[in-house]
C-alpha positions in Angstrom: -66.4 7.9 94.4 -63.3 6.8 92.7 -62.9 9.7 90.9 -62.3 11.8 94.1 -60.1 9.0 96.2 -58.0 9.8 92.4 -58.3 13.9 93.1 -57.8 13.4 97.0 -54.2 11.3 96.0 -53.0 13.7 93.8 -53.2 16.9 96.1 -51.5 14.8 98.7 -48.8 13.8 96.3 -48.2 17.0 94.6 -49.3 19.5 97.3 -46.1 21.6 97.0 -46.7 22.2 93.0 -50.1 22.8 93.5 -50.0 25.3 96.4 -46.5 26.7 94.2 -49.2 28.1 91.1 -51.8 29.3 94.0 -48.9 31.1 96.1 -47.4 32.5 92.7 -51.2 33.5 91.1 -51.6 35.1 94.6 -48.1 36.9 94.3 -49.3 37.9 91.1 -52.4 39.9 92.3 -49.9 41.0 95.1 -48.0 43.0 93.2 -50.5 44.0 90.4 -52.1 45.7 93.7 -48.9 47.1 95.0 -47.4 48.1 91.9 -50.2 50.2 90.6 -49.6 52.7 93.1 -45.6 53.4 93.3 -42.5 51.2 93.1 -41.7 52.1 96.7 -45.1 50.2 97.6 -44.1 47.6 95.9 -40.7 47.2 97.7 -42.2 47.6 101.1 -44.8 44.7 100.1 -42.0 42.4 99.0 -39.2 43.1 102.3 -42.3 42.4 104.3 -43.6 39.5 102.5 -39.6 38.4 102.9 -40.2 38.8 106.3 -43.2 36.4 106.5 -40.7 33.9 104.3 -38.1 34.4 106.9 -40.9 33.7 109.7 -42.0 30.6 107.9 -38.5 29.3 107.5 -37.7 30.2 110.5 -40.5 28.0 112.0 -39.7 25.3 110.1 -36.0 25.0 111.0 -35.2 21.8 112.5 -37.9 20.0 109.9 -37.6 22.1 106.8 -38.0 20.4 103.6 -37.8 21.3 100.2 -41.5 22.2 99.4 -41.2 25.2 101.5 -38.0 26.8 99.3 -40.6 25.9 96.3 -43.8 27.6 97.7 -41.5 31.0 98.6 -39.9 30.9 95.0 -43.7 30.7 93.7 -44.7 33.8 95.3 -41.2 35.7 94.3 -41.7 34.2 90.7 -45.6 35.2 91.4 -44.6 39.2 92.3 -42.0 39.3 90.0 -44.3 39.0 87.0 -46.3 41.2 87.8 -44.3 43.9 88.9 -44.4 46.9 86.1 -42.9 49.4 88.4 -39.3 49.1 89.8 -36.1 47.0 89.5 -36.8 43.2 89.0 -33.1 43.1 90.8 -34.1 45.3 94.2 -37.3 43.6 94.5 -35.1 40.1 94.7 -32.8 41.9 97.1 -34.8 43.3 99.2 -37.1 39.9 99.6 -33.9 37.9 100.3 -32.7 40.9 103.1 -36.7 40.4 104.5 -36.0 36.9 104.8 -32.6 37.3 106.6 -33.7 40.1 109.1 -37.2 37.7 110.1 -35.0 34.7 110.2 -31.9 36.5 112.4 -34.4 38.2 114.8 -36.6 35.1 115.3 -33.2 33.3 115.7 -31.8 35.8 118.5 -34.8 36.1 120.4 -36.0 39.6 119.0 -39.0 38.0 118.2 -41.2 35.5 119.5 -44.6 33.9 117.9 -46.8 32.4 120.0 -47.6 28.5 118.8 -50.9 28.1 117.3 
């Protein structure tokens, strides 16, 4: 019983490092998937995935902390590694440009998400 209160604690403590090496392991098999086809796969699954990023930050705008910027990174970092096709440097781009478009089309109005 003490053992688990222990495990409980420390995902509530460190839930942002923990759910950064699932998010970046899942990035991983992300782009393993996405890459073994074509490069320009692989860019259209990270400007989307930039999108759901811009989505997310978007959502969390007036209480966004820290272990959101993390939990992105870990799935950049994730896709990153295990990209084999294409330019490390677009794929960065072209995430960061997903991000911006979601985030500036939620912002305007473009968009709307209905609250879960």
């Amino acid at each position: 019983m003490v053992r688990r209160i222990r495990m409980a604690s420390f995902f509530f403590r460190s839930w942002a490092e923990f759910s950064f090496f699932v998010i970046m392991v899942f990035g991983f098999t992300v782009s393993i998937w996405a890459s073994s086809h074509s490069a320009a796969i692989s860019y259209i699954v990270i400007f989307l995935s930039g999108m759901i990023a811009g989505r997310l930050l978007y959502d969390r705008k007036q209480k966004l902390t820290i272990p959101y910027y993390i939990i992105i990174s870990g799935f950049l970092i994730g896709f990153l590694f295990g990209t084999y096709y294409g330019s490390k440097k677009v794929i960065i781009v072209l995430f960061v440009l997903g991000t911006l478009f979601s985030y500036h089309l939620y912002n305007k109005g473009y968009l709307k998400d209905l609250p879960y």
